[in-house]
C-alpha atoms as an extended CHARMM CRD file, in Angstrom:
* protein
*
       166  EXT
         1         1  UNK       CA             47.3630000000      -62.7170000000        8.2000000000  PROA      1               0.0000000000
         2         2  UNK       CA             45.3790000000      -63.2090000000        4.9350000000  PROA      2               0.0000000000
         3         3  UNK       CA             44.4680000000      -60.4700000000        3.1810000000  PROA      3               0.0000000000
         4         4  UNK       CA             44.1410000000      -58.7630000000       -0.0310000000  PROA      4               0.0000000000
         5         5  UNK       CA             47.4550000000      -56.7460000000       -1.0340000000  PROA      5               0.0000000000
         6         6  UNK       CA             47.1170000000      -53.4050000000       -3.7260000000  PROA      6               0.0000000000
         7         7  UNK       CA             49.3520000000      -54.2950000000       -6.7310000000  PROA      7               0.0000000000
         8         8  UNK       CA             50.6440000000      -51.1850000000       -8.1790000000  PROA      8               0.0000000000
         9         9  UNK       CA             49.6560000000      -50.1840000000      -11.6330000000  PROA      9               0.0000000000
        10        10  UNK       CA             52.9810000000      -51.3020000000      -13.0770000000  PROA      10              0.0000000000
        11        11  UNK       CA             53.2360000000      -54.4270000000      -11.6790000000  PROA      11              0.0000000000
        12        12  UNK       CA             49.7330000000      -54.8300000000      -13.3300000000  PROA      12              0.0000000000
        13        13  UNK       CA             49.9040000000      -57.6720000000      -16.5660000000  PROA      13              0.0000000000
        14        14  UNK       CA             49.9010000000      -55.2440000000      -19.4550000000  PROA      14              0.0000000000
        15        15  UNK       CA             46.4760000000      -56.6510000000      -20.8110000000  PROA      15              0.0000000000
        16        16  UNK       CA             44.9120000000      -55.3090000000      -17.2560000000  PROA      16              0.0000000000
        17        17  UNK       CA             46.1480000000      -52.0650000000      -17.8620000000  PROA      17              0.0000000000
        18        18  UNK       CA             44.7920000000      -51.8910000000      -21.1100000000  PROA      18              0.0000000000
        19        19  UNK       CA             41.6560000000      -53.1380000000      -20.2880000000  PROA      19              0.0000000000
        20        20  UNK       CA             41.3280000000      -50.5700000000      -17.2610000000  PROA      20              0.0000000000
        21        21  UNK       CA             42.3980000000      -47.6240000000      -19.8690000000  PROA      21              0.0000000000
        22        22  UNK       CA             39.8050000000      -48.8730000000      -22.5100000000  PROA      22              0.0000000000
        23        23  UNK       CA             37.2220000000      -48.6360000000      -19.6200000000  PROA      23              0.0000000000
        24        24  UNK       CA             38.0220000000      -45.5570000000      -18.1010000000  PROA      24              0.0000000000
        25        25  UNK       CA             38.1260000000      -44.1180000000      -21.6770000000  PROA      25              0.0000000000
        26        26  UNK       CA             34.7190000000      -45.6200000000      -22.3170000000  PROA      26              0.0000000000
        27        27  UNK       CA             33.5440000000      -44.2770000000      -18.7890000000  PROA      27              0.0000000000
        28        28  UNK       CA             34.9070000000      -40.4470000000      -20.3560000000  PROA      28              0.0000000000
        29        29  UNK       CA             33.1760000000      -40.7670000000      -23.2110000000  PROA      29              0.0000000000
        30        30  UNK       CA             30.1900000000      -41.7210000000      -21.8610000000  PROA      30              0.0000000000
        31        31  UNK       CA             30.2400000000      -38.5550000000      -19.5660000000  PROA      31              0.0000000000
        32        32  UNK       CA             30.5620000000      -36.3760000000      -22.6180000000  PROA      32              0.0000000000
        33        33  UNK       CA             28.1450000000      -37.8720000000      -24.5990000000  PROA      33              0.0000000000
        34        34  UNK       CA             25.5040000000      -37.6490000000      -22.1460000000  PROA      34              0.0000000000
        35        35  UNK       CA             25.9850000000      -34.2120000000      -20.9010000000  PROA      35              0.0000000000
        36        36  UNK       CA             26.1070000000      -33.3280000000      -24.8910000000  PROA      36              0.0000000000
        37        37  UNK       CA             22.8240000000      -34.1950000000      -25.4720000000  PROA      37              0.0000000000
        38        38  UNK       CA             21.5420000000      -32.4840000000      -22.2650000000  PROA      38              0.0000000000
        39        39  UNK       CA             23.0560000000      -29.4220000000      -23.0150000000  PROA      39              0.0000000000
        40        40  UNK       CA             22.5500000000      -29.1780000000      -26.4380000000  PROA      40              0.0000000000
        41        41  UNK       CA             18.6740000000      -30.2040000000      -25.7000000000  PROA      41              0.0000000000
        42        42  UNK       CA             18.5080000000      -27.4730000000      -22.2120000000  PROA      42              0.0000000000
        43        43  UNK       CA             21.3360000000      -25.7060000000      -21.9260000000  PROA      43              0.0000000000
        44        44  UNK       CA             24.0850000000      -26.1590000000      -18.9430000000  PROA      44              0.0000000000
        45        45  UNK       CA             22.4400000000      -24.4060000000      -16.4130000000  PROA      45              0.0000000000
        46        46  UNK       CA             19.2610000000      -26.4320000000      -16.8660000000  PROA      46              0.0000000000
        47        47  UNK       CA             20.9250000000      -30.0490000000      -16.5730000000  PROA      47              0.0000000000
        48        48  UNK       CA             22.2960000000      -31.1910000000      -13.0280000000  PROA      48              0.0000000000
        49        49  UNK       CA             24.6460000000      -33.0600000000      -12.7880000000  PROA      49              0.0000000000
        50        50  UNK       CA             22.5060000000      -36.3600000000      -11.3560000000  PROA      50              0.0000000000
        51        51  UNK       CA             21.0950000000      -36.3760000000      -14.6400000000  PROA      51              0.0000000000
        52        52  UNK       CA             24.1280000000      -36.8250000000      -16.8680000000  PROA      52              0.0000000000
        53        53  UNK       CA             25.8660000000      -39.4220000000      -14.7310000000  PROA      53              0.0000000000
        54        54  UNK       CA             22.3390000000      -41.3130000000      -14.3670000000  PROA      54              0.0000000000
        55        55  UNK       CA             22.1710000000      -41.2610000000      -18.4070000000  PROA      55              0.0000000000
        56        56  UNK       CA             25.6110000000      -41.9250000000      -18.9010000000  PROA      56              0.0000000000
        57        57  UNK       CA             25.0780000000      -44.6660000000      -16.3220000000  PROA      57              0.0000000000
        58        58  UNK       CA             28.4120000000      -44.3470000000      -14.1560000000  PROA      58              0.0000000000
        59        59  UNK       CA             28.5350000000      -43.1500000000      -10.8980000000  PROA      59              0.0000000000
        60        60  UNK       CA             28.5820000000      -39.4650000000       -9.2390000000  PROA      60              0.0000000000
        61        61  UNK       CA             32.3640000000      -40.2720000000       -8.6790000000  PROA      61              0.0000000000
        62        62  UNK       CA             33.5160000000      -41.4620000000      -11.7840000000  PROA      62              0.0000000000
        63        63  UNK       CA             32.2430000000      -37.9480000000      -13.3750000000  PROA      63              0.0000000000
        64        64  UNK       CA             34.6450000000      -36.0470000000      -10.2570000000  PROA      64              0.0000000000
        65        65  UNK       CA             37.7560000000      -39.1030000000      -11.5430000000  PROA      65              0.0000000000
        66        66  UNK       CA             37.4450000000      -37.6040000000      -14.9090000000  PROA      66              0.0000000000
        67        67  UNK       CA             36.3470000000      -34.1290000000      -14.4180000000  PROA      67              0.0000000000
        68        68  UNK       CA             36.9860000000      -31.6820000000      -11.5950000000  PROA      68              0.0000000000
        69        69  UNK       CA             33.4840000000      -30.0370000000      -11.9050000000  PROA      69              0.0000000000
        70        70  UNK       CA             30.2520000000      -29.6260000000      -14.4000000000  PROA      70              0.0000000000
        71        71  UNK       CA             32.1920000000      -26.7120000000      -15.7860000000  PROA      71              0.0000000000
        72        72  UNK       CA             35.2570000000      -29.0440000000      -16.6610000000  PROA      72              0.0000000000
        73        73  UNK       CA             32.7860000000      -31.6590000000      -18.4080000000  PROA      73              0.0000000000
        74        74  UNK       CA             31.1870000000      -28.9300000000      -20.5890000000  PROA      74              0.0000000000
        75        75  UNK       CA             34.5310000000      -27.9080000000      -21.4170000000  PROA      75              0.0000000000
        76        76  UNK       CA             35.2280000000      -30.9490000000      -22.4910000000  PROA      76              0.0000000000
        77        77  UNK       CA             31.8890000000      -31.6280000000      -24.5040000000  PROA      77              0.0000000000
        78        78  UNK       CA             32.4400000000      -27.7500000000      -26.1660000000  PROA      78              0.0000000000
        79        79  UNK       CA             36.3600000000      -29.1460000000      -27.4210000000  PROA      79              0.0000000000
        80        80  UNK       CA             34.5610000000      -31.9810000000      -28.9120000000  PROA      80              0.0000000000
        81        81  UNK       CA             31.6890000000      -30.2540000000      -30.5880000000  PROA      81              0.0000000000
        82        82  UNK       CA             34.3290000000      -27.5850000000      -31.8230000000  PROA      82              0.0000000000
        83        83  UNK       CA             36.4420000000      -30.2750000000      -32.8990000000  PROA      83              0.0000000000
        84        84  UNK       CA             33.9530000000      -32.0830000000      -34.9620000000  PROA      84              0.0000000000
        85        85  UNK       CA             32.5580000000      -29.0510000000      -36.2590000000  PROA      85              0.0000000000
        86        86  UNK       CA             35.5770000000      -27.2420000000      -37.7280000000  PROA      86              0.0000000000
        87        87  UNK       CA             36.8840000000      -30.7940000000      -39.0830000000  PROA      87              0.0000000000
        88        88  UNK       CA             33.3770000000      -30.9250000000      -41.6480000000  PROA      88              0.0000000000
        89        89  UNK       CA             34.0960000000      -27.2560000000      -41.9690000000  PROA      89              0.0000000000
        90        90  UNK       CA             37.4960000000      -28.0840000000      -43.4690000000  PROA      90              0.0000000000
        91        91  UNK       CA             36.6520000000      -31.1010000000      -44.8700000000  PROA      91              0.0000000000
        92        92  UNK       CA             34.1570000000      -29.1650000000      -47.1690000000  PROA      92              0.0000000000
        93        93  UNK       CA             36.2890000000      -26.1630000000      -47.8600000000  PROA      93              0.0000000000
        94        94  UNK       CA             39.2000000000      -28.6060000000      -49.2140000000  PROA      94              0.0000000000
        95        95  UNK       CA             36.9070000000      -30.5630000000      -50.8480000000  PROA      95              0.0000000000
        96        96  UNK       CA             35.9920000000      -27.7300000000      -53.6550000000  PROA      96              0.0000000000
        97        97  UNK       CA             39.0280000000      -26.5960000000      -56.1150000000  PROA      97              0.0000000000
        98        98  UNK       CA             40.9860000000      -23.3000000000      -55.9420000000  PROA      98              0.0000000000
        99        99  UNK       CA             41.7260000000      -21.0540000000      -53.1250000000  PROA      99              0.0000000000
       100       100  UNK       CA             39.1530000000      -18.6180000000      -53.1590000000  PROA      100             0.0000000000
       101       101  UNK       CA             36.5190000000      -21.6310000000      -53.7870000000  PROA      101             0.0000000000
       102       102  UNK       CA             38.4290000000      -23.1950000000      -50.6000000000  PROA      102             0.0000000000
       103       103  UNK       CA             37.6730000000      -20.0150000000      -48.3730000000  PROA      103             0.0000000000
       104       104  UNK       CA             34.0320000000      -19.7790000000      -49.4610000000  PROA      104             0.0000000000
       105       105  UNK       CA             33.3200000000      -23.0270000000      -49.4290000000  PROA      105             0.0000000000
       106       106  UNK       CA             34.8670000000      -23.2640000000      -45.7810000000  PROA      106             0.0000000000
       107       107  UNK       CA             32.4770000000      -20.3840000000      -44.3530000000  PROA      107             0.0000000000
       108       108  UNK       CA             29.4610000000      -21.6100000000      -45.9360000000  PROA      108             0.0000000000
       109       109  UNK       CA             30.0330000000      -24.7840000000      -44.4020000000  PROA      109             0.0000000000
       110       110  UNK       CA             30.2350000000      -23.0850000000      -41.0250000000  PROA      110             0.0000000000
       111       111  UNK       CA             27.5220000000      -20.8560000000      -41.5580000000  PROA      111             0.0000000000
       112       112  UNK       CA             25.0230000000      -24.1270000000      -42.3640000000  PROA      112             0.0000000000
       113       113  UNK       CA             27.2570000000      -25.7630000000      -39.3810000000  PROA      113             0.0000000000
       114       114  UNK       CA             25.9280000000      -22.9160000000      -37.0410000000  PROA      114             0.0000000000
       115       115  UNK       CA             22.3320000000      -23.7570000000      -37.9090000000  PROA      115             0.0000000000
       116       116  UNK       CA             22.5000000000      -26.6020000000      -35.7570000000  PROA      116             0.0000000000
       117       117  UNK       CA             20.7670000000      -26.2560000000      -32.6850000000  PROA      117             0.0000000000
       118       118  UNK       CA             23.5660000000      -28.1900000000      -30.8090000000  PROA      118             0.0000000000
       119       119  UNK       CA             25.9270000000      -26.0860000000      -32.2690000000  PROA      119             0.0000000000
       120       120  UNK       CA             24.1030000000      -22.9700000000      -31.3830000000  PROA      120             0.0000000000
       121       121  UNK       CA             23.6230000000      -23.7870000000      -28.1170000000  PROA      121             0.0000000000
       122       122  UNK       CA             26.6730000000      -25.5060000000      -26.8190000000  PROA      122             0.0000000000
       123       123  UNK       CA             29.4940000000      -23.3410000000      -28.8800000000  PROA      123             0.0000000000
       124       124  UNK       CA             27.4390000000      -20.4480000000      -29.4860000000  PROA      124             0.0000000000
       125       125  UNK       CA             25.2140000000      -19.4520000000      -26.2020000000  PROA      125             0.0000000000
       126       126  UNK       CA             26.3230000000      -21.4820000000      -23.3380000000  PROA      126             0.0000000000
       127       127  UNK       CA             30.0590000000      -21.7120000000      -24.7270000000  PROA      127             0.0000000000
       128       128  UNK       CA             31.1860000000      -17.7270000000      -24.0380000000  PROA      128             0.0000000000
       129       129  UNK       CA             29.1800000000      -17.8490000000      -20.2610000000  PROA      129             0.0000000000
       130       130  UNK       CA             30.3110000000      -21.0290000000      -18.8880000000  PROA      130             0.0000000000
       131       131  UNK       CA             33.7880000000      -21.0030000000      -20.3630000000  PROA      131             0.0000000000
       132       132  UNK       CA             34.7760000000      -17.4170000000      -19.9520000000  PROA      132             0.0000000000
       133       133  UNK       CA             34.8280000000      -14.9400000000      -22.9870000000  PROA      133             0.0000000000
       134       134  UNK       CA             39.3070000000      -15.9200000000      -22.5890000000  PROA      134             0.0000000000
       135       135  UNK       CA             39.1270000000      -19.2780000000      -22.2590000000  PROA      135             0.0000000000
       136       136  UNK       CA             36.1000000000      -19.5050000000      -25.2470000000  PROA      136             0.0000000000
       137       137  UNK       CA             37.8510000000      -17.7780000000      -27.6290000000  PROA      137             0.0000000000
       138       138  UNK       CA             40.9610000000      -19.8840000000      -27.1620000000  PROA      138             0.0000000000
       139       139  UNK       CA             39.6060000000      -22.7900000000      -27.7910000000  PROA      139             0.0000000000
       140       140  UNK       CA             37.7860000000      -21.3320000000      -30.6250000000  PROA      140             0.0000000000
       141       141  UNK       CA             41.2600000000      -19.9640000000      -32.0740000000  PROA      141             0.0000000000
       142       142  UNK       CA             42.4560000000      -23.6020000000      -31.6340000000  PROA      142             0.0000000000
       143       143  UNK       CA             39.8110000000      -25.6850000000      -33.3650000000  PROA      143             0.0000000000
       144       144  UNK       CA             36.8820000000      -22.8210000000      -34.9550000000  PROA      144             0.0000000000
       145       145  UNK       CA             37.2300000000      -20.4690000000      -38.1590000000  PROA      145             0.0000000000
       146       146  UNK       CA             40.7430000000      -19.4060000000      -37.4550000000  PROA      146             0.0000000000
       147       147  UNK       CA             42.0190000000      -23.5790000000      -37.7000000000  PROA      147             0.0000000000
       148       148  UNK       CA             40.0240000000      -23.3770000000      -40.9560000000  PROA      148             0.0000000000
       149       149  UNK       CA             41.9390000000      -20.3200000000      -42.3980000000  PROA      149             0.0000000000
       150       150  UNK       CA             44.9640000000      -20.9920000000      -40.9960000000  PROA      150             0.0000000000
       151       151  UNK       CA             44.6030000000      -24.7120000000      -42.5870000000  PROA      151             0.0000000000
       152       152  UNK       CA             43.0920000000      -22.8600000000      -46.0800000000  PROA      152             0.0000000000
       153       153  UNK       CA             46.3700000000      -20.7910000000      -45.8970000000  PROA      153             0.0000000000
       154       154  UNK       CA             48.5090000000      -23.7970000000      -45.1390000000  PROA      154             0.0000000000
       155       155  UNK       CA             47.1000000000      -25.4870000000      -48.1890000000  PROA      155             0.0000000000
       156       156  UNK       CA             47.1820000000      -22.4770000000      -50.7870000000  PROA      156             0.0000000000
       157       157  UNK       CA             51.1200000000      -22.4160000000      -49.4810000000  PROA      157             0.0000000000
       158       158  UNK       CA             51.4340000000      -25.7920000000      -50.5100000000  PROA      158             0.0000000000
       159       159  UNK       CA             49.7520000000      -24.9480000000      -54.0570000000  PROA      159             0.0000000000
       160       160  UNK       CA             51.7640000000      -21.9210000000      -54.4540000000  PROA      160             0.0000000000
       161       161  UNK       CA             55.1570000000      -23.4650000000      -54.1600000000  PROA      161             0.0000000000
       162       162  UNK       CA             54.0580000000      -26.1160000000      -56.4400000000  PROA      162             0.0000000000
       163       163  UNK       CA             53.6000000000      -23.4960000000      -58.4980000000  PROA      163             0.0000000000
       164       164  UNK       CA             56.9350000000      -21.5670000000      -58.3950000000  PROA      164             0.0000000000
       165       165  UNK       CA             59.8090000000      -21.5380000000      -60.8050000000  PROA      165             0.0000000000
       166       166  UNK       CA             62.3850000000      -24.3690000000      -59.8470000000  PROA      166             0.0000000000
């Protein structure tokens, strides 16, 4: 009988594997890219999901391989825009000498951060409803303001014992 036998994943030539994780990586960040846009142009509940896997252009089932649900991709795309976000944040507050420069600079930065409308939108309006007021401050604890002072503090540590009496 001729036929067409499934070769398991480890048997796979190493280059295949990569290739298949470079795609599927791809395919991911395609998903979140698209539904960024959407919801940072209408909001989640406005954007179906149709509409972000047509614009990504992958397939209805490539967005449930990655993502068990709309609310799992917008989680997703809210870790990324909180990512990005508090890294120019910090990247801004170290930038500027001093500690207290450090800590004003740093929520400055955020406060002209928060005037983006993707920003607003995403992390700020849709964020707390779609994510759960729990789960959205989490996150927020993980990569927002707190990272920033708890990076701020890190670095004025550093400074300090610099500083001290060997």
């Amino acid at each position: 009988m001729i036929g067409v036998m499934a070769v398991r994943e480890e048997e796979q030539p190493r280059e295949v594997r990569g290739l298949k994780a470079e795609h599927a990586e791809a395919t991911r960040d395609a998903l979140i890219a698209s539904a960024r846009r959407l919801f940072a142009r209408r909001g989640y509940a406005d954007v179906p999901i149709e509409e972000i896997v047509r614009r990504a252009r992958v397939t209805r089932g490539a967005l449930y391989h990655h993502f068990r649900d709309k609310a799992d991709l917008f989680r997703a795309v809210f870790e990324r825009v909180e990512e990005e976000l508090t890294t120019r944040v910090a990247a801004e507050a170290m930038r500027v000498g001093g500690p207290g420069k450090e800590l004003e600079a740093g929520c400055l930065a955020f406060i002209d951060e928060c005037t983006d409308p993707a920003v607003q939108r995403i992390v700020l309006l849709d964020g707390p409803v779609v994510l759960g007021w729990e789960t959205w401050r989490e996150i927020d604890f993980n990569f927002g303001p707190d990272r920033v002072r708890r990076d701020v503090r890190a670095a004025m540590g550093h400074m300090l014992a610099g500083l001290a009496p060997r």
